[in-house]
N, C-alpha and C positions, 0 to 999 in steps of 0.2 A: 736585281730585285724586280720582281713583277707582280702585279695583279692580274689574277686569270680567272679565268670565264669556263674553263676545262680542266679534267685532268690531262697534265703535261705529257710529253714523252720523257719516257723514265721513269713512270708513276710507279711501275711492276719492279722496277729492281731495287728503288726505296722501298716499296713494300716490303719485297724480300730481305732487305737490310732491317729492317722493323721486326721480322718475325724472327729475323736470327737474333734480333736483342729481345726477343720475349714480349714484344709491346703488338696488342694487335691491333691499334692507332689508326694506320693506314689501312685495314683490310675492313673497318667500320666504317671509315671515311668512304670507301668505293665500293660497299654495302649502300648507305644510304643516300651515297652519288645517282647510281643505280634504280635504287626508290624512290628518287625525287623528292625524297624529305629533307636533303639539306647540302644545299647547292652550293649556296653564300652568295645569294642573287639578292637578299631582301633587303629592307633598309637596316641597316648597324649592321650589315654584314659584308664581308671579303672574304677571300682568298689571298694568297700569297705563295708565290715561289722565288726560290734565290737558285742559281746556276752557276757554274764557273766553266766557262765556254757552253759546249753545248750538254755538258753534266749535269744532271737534275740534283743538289746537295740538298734540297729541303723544303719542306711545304708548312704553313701554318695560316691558320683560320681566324676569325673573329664574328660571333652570333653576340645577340643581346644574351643573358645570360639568364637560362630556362630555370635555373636552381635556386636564386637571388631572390631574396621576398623584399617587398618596399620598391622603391625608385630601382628606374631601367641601368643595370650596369654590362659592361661587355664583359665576355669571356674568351679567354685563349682557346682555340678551340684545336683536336687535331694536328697538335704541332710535334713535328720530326725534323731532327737533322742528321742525315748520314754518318755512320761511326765515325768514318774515316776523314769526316770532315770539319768534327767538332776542334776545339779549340782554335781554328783562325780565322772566327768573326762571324761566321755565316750565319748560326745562331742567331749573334746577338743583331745582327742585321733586320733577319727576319721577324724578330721579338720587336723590335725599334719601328716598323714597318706596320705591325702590327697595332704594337700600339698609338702609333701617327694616328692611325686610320679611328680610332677607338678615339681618342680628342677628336677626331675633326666630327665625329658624329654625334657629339657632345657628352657622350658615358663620363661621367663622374670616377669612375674607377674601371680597371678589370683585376677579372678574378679566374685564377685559373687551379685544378685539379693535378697536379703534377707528382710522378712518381717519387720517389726519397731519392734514385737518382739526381733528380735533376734539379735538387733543392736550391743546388750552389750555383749552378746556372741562373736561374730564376732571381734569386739573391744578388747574384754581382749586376745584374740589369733592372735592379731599381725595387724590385718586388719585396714586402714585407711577408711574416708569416702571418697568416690568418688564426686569429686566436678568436674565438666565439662564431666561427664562421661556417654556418654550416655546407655541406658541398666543394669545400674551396680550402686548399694546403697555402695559396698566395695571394695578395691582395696586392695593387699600384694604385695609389691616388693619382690622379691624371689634373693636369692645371685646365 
């Protein structure tokens, strides 16, 4: 697991793993890379990449969270794990990683927009459903 400052090498073939599962995640991500709208250079924000040797398995973000009204809370932002590499850990790695990072900058909670795929994922790693939540399918209280 890392924190990066760049996109990786491998960025292009998770991309491509992204559009063969219909999510176009990573191609908005290196849209607004590109823009310089949204880096994860700011404060409450990161990056994150998980690898297994020099394999790129996965990328996931954390901004304050633009859609939250009231108190500053984070959001998952731009998070992908390679098909082929879902169920042994690297996920929940990078969610763990993620949300490390989201406590230490003091967010109260995050809240993330995730497809109905990946309800169950989100769920076994802490997350509730968001019920009156606008913007947000997931909510984690963070201590």
């Amino acid at each position: 697991m890392e924190r990066i400052l760049r996109l990786p090498d491998g960025f292009q073939d998770l991309a491509a793993d992204a559009q063969g599962d219909s999510q176009r995640i990573l191609m908005v991500l290196q849209e607004d890379w590109e823009a310089g709208t949204m880096r994860f250079d700011g404060w409450g924000e990161a990056l994150f990449a998980v690898h297994r040797g020099d394999a790129l398995l996965g990328l996931g973000g954390l901004t304050r969270d633009p859609y939250a009204t009231g108190a500053a809370v984070g959001r998952v932002r731009r998070f992908y794990v390679l098909r082929s590499a879902r169920g042994n850990g690297a996920g929940r790695a990078l969610l763990e990683a993620v949300t490390a990072e989201a406590a230490h900058c003091g967010y109260p909670r995050l809240r993330v927009r995730a497809p109905a795929s990946a309800f169950r994922f989100y769920e076994g790693c802490g997350f509730l459903r968001a019920v009156g939540e606008k913007g947000a399918t997931h909510i984690r209280p963070l201590p």
